[in-house]
LUMLO-532205 format. One record per residue: residue number from 1; x negated, y, z negated of N, C-alpha, C in turn. Coordinates in nm, 3 decimals. Last residue first. Layout:
BEGIN
roba,nxx,nyy,nzz,caxx,cayy,cazz,cxx,cyy,czz
NUM,X,Y,Z,X,Y,Z,X,Y,Z;
...
***
This chain:
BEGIN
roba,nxx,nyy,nzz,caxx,cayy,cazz,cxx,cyy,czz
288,1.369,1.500,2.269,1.541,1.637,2.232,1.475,1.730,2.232;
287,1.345,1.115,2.321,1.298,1.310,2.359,1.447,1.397,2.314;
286,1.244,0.835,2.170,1.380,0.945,2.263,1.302,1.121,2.186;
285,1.131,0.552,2.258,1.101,0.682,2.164,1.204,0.758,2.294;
284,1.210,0.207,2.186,1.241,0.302,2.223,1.211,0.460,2.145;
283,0.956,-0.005,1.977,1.119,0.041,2.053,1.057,0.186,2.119;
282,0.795,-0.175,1.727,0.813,-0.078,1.861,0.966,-0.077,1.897;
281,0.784,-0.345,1.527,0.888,-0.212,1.504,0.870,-0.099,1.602;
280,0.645,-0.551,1.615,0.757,-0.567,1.583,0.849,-0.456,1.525;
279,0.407,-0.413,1.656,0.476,-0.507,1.741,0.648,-0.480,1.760;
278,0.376,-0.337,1.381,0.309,-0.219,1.549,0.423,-0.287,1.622;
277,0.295,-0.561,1.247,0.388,-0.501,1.221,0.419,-0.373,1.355;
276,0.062,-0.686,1.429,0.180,-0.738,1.469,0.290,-0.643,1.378;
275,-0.112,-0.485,1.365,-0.078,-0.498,1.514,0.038,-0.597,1.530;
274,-0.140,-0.494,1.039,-0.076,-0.379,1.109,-0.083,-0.398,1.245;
273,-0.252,-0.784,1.057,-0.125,-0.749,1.005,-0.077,-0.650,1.075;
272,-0.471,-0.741,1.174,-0.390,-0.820,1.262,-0.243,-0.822,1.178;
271,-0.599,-0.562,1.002,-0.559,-0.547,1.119,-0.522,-0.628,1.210;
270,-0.583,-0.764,0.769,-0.520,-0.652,0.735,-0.523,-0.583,0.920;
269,-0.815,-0.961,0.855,-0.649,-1.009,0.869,-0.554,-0.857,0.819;
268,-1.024,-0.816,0.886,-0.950,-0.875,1.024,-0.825,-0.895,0.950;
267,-1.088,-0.742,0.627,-1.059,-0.638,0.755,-0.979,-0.738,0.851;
266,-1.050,-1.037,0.514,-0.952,-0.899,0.468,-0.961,-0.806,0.568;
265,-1.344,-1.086,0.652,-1.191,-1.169,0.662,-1.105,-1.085,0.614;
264,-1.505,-0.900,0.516,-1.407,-0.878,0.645,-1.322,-0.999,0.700;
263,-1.502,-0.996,0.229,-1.439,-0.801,0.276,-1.439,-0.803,0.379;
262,-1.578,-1.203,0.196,-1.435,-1.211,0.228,-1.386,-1.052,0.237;
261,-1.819,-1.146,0.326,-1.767,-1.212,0.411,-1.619,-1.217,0.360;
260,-1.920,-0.979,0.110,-1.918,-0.983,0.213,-1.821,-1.002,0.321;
259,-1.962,-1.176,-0.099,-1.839,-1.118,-0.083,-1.823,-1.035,0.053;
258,-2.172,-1.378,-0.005,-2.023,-1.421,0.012,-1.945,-1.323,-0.009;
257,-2.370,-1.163,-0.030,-2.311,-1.198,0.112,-2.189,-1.256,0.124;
256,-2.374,-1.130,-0.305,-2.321,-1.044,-0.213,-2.303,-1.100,-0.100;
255,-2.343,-1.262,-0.586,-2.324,-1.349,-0.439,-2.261,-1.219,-0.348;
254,-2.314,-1.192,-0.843,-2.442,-1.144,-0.784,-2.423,-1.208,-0.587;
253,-2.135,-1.279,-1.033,-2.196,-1.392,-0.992,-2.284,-1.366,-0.901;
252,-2.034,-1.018,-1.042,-2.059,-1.066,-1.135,-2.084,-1.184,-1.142;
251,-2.050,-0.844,-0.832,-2.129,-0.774,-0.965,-2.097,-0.904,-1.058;
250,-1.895,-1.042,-0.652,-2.024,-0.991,-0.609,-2.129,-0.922,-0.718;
249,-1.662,-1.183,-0.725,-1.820,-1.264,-0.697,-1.912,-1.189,-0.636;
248,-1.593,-0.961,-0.821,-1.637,-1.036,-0.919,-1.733,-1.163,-0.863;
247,-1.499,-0.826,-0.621,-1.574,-0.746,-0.708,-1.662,-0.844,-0.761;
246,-1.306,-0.987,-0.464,-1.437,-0.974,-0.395,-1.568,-0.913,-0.504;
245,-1.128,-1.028,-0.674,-1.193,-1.161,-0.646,-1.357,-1.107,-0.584;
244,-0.994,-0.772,-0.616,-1.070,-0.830,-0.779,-1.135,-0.949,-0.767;
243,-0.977,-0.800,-0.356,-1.058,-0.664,-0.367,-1.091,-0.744,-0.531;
242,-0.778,-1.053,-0.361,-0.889,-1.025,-0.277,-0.978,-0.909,-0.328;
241,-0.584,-1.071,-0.698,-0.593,-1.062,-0.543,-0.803,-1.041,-0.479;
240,-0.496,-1.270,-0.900,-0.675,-1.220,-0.899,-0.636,-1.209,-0.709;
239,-0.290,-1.349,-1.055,-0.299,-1.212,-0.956,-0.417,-1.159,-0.903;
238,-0.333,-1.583,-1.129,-0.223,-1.584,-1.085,-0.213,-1.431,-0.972;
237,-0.565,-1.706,-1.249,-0.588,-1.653,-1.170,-0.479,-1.638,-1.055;
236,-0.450,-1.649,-1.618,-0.527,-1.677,-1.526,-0.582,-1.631,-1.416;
235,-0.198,-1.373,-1.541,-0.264,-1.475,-1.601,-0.324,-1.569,-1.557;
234,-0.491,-1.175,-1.444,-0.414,-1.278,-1.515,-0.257,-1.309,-1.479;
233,-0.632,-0.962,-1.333,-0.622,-1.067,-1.254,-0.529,-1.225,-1.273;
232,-0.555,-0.748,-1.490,-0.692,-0.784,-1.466,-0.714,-0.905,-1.393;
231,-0.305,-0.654,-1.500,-0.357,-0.783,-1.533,-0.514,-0.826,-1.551;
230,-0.364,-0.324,-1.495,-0.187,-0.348,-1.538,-0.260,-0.552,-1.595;
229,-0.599,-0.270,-1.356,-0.535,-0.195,-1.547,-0.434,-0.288,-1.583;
228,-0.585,-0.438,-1.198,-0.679,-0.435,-1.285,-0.636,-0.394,-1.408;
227,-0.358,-0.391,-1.030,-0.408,-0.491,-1.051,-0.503,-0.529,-1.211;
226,-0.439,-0.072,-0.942,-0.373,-0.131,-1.017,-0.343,-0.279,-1.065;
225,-0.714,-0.123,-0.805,-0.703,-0.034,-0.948,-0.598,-0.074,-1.010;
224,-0.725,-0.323,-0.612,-0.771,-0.304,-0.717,-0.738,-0.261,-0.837;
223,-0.571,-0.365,-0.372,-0.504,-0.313,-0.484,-0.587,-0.337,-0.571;
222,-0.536,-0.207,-0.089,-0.570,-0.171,-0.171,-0.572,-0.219,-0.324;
221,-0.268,-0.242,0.063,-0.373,-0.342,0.017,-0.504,-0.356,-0.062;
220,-0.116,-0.013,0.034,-0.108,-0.131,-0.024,-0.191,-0.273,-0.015;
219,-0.276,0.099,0.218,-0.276,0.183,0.096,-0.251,0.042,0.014;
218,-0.194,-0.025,0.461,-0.314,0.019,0.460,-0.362,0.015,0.277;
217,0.102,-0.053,0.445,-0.003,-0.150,0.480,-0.139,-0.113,0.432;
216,0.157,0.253,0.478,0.191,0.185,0.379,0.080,0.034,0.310;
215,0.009,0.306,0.709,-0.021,0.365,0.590,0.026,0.319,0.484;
214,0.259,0.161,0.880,0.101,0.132,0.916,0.030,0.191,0.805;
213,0.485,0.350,0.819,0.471,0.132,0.785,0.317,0.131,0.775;
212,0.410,0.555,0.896,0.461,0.549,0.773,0.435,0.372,0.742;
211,0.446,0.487,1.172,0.347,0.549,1.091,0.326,0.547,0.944;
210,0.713,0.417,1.221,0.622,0.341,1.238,0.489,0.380,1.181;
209,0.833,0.671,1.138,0.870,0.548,1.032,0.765,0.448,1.051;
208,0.733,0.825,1.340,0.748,0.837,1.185,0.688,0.745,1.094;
207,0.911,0.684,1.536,0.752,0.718,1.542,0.691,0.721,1.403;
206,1.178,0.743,1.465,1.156,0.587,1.441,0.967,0.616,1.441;
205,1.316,0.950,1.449,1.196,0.985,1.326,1.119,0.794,1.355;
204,1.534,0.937,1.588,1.449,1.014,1.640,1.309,1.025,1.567;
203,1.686,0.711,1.540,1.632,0.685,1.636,1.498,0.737,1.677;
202,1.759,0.810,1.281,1.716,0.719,1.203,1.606,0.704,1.389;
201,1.931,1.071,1.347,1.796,1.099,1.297,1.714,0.909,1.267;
200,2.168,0.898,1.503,2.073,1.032,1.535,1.931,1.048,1.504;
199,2.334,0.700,1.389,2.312,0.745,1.519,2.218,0.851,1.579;
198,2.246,0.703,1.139,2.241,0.611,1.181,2.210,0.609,1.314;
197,2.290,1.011,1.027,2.170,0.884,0.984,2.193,0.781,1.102;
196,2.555,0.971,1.139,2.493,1.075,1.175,2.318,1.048,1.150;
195,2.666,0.846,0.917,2.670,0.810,1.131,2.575,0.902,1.177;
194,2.590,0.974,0.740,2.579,0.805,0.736,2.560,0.816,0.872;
193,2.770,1.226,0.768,2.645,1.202,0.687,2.592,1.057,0.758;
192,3.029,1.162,1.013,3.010,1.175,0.854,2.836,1.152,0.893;
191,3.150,1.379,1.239,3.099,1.264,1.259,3.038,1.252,1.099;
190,3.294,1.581,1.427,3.371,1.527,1.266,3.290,1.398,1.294;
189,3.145,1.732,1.622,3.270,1.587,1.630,3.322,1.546,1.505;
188,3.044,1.917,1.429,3.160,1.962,1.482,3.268,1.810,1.550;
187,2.840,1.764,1.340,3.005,1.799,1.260,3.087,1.835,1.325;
186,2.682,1.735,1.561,2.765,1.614,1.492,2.898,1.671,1.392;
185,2.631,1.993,1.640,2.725,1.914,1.702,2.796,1.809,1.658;
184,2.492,2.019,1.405,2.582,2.134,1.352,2.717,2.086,1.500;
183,2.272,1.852,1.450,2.384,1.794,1.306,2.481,1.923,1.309;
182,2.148,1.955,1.671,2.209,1.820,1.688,2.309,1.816,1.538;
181,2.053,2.208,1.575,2.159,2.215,1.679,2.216,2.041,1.673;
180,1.822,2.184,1.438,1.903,2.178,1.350,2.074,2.226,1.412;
179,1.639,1.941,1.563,1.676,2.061,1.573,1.794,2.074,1.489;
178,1.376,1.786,1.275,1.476,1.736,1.388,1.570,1.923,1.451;
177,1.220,1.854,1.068,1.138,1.909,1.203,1.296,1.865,1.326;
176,1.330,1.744,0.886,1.398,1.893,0.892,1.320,1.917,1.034;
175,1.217,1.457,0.940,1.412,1.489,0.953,1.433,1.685,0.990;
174,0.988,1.488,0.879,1.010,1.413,0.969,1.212,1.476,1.051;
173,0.970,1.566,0.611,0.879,1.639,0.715,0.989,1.581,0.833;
172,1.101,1.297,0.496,1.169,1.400,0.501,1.108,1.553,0.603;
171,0.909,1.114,0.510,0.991,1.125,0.668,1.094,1.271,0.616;
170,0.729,1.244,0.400,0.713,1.236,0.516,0.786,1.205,0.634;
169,0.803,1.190,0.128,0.783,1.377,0.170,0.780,1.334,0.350;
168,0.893,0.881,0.102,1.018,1.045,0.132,0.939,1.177,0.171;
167,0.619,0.805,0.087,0.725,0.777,0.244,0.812,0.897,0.214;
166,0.596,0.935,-0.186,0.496,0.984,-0.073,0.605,0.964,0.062;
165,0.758,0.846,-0.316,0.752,0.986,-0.315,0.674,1.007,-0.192;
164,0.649,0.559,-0.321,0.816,0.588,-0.247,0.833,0.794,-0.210;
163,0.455,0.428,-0.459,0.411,0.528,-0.305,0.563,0.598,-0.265;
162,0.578,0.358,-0.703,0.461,0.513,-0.706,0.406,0.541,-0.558;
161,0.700,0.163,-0.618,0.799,0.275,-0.673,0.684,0.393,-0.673;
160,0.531,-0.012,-0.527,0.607,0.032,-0.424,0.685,0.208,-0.508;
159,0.423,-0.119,-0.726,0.329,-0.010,-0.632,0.413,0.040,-0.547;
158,0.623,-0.158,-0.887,0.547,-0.078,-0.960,0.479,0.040,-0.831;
157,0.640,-0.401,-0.725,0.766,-0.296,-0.728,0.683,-0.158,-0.842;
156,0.430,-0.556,-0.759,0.445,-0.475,-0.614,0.586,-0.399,-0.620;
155,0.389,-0.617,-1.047,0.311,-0.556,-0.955,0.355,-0.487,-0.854;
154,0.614,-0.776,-1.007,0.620,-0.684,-1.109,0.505,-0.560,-1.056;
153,0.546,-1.006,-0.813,0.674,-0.936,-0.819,0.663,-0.763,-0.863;
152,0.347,-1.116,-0.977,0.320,-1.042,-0.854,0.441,-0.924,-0.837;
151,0.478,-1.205,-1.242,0.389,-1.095,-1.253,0.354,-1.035,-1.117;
150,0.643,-1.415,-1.190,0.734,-1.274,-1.185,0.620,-1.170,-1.214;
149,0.555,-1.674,-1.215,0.626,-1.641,-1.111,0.694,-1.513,-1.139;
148,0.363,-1.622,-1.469,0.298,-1.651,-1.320,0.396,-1.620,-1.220;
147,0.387,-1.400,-1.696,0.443,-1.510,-1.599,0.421,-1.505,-1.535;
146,0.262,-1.176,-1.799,0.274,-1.290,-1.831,0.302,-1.435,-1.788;
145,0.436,-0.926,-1.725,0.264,-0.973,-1.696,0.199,-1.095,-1.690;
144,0.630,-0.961,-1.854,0.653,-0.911,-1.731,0.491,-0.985,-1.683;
143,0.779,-1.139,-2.012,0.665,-1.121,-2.054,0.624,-1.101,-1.906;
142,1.146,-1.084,-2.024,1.031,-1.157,-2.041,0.889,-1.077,-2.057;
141,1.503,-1.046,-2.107,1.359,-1.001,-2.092,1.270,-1.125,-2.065;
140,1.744,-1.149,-1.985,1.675,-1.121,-1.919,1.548,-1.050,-1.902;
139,1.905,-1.203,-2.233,1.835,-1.345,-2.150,1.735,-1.298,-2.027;
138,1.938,-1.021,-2.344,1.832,-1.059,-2.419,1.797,-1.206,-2.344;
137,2.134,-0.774,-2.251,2.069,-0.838,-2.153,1.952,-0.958,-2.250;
136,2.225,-0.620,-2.467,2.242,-0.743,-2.465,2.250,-0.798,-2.380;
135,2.129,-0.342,-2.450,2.238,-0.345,-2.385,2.290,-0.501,-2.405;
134,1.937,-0.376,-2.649,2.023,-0.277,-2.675,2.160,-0.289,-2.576;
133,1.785,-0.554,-2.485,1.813,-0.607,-2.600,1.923,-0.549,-2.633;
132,1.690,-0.399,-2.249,1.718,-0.547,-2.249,1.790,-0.569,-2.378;
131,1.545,-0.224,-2.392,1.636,-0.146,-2.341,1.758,-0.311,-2.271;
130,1.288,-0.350,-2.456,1.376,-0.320,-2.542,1.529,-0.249,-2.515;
129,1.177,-0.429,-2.181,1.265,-0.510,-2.271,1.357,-0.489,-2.391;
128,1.124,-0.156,-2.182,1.176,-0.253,-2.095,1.262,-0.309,-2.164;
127,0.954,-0.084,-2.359,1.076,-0.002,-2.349,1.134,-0.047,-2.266;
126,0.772,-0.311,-2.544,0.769,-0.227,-2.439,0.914,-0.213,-2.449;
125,0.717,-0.462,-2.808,0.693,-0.344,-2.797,0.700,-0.258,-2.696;
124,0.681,-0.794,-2.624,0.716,-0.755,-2.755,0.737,-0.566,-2.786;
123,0.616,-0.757,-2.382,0.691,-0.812,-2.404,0.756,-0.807,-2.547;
122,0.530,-0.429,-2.210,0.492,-0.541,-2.316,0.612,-0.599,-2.347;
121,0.602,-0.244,-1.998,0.650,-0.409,-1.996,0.580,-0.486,-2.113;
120,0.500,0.002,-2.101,0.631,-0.017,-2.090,0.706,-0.137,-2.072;
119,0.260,-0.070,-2.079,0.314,-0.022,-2.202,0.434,-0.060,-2.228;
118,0.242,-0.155,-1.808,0.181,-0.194,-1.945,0.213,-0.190,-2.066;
117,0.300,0.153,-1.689,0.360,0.025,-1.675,0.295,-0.091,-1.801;
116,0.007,0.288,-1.800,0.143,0.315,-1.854,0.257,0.186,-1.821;
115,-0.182,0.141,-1.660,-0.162,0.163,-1.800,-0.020,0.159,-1.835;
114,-0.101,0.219,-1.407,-0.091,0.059,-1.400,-0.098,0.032,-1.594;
113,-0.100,0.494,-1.388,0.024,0.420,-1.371,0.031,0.273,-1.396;
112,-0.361,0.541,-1.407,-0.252,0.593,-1.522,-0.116,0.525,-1.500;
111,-0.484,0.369,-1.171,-0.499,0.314,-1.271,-0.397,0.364,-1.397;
110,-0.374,0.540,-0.981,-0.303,0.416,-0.989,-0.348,0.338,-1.146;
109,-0.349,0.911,-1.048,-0.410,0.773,-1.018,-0.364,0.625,-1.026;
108,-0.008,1.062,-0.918,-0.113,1.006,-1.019,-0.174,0.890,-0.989;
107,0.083,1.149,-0.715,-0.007,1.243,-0.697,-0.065,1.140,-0.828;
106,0.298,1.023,-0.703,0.241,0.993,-0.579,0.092,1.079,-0.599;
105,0.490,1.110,-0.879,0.397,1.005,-0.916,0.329,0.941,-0.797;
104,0.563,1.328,-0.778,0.495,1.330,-0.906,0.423,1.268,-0.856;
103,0.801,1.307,-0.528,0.679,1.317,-0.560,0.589,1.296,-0.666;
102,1.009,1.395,-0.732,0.985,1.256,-0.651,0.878,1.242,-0.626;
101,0.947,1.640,-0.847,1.008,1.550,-0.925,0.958,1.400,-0.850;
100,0.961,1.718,-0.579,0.885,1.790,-0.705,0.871,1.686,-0.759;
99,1.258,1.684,-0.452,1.121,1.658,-0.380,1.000,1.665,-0.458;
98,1.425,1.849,-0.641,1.424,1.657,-0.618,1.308,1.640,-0.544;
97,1.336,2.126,-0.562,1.300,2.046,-0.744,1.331,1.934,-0.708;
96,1.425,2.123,-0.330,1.256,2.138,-0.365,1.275,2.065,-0.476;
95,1.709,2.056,-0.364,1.623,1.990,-0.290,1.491,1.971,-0.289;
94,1.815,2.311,-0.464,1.811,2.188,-0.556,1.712,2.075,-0.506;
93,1.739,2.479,-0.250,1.725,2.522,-0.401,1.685,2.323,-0.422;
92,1.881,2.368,-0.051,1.776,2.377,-0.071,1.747,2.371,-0.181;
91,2.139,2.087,-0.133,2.106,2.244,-0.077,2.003,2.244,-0.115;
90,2.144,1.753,-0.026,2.186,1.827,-0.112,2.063,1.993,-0.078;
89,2.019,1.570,0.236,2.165,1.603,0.212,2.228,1.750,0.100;
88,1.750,1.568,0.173,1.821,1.600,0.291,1.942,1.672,0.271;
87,1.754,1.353,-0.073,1.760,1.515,-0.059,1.771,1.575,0.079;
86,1.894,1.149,0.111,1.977,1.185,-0.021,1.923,1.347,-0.036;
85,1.658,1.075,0.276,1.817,1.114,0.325,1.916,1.168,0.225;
84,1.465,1.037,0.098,1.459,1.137,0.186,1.551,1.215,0.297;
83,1.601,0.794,-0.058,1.554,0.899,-0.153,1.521,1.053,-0.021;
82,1.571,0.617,0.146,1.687,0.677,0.083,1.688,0.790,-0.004;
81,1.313,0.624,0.236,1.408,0.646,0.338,1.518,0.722,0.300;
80,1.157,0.535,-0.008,1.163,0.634,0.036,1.257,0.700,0.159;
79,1.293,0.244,-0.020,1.334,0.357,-0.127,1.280,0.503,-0.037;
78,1.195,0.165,0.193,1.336,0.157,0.169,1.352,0.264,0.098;
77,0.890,0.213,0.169,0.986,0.201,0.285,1.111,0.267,0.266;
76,0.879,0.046,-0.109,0.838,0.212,-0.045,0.871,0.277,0.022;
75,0.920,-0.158,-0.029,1.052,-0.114,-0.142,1.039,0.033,-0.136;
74,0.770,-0.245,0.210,0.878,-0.273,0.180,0.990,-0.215,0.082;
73,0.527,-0.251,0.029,0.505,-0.153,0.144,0.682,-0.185,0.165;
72,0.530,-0.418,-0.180,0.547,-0.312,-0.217,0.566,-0.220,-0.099;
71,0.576,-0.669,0.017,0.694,-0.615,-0.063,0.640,-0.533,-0.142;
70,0.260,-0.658,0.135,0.448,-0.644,0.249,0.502,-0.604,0.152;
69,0.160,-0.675,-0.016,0.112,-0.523,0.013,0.230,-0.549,0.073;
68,0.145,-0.862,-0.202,0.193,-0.734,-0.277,0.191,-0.598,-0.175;
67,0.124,-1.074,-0.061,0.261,-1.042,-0.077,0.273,-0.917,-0.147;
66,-0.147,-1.062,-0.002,-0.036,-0.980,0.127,0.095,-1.017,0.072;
65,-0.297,-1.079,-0.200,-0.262,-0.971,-0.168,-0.164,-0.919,-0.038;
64,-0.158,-1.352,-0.277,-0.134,-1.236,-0.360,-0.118,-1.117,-0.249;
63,-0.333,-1.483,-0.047,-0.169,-1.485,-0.082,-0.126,-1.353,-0.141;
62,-0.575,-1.420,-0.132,-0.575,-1.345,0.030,-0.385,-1.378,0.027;
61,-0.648,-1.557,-0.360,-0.617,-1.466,-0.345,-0.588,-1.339,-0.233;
60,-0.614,-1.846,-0.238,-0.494,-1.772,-0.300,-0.492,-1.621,-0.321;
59,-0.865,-1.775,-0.147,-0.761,-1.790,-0.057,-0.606,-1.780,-0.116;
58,-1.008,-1.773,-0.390,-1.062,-1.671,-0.304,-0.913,-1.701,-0.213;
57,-0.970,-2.079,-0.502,-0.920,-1.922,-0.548,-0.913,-1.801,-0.453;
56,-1.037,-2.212,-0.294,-0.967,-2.220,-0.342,-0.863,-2.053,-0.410;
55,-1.287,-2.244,-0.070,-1.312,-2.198,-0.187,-1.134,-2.166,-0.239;
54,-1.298,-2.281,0.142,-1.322,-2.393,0.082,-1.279,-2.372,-0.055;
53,-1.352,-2.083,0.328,-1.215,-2.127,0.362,-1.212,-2.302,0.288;
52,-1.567,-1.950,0.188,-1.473,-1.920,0.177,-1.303,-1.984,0.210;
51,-1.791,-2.163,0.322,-1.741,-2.206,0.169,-1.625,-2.111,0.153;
50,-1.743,-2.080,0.600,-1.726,-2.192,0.579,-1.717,-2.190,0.385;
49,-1.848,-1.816,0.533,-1.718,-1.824,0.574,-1.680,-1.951,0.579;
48,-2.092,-1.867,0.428,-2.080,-1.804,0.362,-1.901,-1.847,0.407;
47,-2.252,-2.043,0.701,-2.204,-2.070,0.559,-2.140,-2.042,0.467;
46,-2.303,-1.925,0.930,-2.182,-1.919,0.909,-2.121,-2.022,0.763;
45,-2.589,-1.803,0.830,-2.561,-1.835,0.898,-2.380,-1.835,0.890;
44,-2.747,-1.707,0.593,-2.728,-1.878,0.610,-2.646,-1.920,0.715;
43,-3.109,-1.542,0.593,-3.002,-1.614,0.668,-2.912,-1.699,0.630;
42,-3.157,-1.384,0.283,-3.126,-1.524,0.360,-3.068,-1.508,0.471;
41,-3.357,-1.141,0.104,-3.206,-1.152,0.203,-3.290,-1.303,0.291;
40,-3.495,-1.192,-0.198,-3.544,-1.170,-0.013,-3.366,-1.182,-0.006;
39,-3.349,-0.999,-0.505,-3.445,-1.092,-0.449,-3.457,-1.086,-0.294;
38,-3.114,-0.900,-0.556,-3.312,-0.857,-0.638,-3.347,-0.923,-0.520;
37,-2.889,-0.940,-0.461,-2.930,-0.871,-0.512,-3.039,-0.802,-0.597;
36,-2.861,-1.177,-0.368,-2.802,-1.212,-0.516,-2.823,-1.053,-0.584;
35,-2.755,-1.301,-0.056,-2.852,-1.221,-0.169,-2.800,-1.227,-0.277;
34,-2.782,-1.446,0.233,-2.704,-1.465,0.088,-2.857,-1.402,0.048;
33,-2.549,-1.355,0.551,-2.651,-1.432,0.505,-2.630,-1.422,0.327;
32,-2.314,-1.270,0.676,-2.383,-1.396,0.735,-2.577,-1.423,0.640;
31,-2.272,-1.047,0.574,-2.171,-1.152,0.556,-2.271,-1.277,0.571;
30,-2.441,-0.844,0.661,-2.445,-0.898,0.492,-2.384,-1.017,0.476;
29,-2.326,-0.814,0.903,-2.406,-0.832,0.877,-2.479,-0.909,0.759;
28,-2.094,-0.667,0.784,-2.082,-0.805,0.875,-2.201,-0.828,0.886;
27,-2.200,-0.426,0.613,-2.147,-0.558,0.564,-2.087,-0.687,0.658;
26,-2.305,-0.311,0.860,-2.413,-0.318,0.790,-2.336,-0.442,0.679;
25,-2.104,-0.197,0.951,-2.187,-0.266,1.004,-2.255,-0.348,0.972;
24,-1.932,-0.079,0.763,-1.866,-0.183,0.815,-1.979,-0.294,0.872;
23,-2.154,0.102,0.742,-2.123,0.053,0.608,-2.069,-0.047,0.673;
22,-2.097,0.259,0.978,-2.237,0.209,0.981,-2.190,0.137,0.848;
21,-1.845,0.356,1.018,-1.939,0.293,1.068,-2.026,0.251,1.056;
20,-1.852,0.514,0.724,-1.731,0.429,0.768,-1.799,0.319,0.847;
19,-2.047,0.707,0.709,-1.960,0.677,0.604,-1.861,0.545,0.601;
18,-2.165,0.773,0.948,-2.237,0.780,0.818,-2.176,0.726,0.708;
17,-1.924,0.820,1.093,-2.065,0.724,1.169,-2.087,0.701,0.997;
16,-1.856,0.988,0.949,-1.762,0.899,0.976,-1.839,0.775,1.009;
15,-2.025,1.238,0.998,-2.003,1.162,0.861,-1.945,1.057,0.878;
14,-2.057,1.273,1.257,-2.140,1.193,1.180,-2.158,1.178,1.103;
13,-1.793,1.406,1.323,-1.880,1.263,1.377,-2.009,1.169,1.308;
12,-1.827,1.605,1.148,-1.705,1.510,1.149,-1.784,1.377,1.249;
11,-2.026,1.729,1.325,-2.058,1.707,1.170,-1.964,1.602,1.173;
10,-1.964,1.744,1.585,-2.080,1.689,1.557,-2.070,1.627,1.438;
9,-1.762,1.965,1.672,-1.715,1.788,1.620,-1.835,1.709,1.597;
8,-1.936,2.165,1.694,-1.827,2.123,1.623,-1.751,2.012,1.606;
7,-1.973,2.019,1.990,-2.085,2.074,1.842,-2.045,2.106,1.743;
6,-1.757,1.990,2.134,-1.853,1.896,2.083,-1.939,1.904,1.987;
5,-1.694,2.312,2.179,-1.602,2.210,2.093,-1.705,2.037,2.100;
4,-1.941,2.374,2.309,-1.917,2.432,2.194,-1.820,2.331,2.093;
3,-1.888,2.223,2.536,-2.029,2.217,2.478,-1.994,2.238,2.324;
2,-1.623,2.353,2.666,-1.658,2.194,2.627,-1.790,2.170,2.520;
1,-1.734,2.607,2.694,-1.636,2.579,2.589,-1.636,2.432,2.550;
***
């Protein structure tokens, strides 16, 4: 039986090898030397990471992307928590269609969403601002995209609001799997909704939640696609995060090894992110 369940895990093994492993390999490798892509592969040794921690832009853009991946992974978090305690709360029936609904936009590509946002924050012609005007908020439109200090911002509440469906299906998975003997004791102590969140399900789903952080991280660093549709890296080089920086000095100044090298500076520092977030939201796991 051991034999059998190994031979069946053959294939899955060696797509992963084939797909994941060996590609990681094969670009630390790439890191340490310089092609342009036609021509011989160079050694240069630890050159490539020495001009990266020289190179200006490239390091702002290692800023960008970890403020868009903490505070979109952050509003995702939050919002999905609340949004998965709120349908919780209201009767089935009504509960699938809020879960439906919430969901959606977890199922659309990032690029239809980074369009559409676009639309909706043009400064002149978007439904933002115009909804700014109608209520005579007219000190609080701007040129969402536009401004250096509010286009990251704008970005990572965009990405946060299109993963939030996703954190709610999961911790909501998370809550109905709880026994449905602990909340029929809590009422009976006359203990409210909230305490009952607080004292009960928030302790027992904490595994969850830590899971949920670590995928958040993951997904949100990601941010090409949206990035791209919504700025393309503008203004200027105010949002040119890491994955649009790595593209462009590689298809479009041909410097594969340097990008290379900043696709695993980004591996290392994206897993030394998720081991200290790991860290810092361990605790206590309780049994029922």
């Amino acid at each position: 039986m051991k034999g059998l369940g190994i031979l069946f895990l053959l294939p899955a093994f060696a797509f992963i090898v084939f797909t994941t492993v060996i590609p990681i390999g094969w670009n630390a490798v790439m890191s340490f030397t310089s092609w342009n892509g036609m021509g011989d592969v160079k050694a240069v040794g630890w050159d490539n990471y020495i001009a990266l921690f020289q190179d200006k832009v490239t390091l702002r853009g290692f800023y960008y992307s970890v403020f868009i991946a903490v505070v979109s992974s952050l509003i995702a978090l939050l919002s999905g928590l609340l949004l998965a305690f709120l349908v919780h709360r209201v009767g089935r029936r009504e509960g699938s269609f809020y879960r439906l609904v919430l969901f959606a936009p977890s199922m659309m590509p990032l690029v239809v969403i980074g369009l559409l946002f676009t639309f909706l924050l043009s400064p002149d012609t978007g439904l933002v601002n115009h909804l700014l005007r109608a209520v005579g908020l007219q000190s609080l439109e701007h040129a969402w995209l536009a401004e250096p200090g509010i286009v990251l911002w704008t970005i990572a509440i965009v990405g946060g609001w299109r993963f939030s469906g996703f954190v709610m299906m999961l911790i909501y998975t998370a809550i109905v799997s709880l026994p449905a003997s602990l909340f029929e004791a809590a009422k009976l102590e006359g203990i409210r909704y909230a305490q009952q969140v607080r004292l009960i399900v928030l302790p027992l789903i904490m595994p969850t939640i830590r899971l949920v952080s670590m995928l958040m991280l993951i997904l949100s660093f990601k941010t090409y696609d949206i990035v791209w549709a919504m700025t393309k890296g503008g203004p200027g080089d105010f949002s040119r995060t890491v994955p649009v920086r790595m593209l462009d000095v590689a298809f479009r100044y041909n410097e594969f090894g340097y990008a290379a090298a900043i696709s695993v500076l980004l591996t290392v520092l994206v897993a030394l992110i998720i081991y200290v977030s790991q860290k810092l939201t361990r605790g206590n796991v309780y049994e029922y």
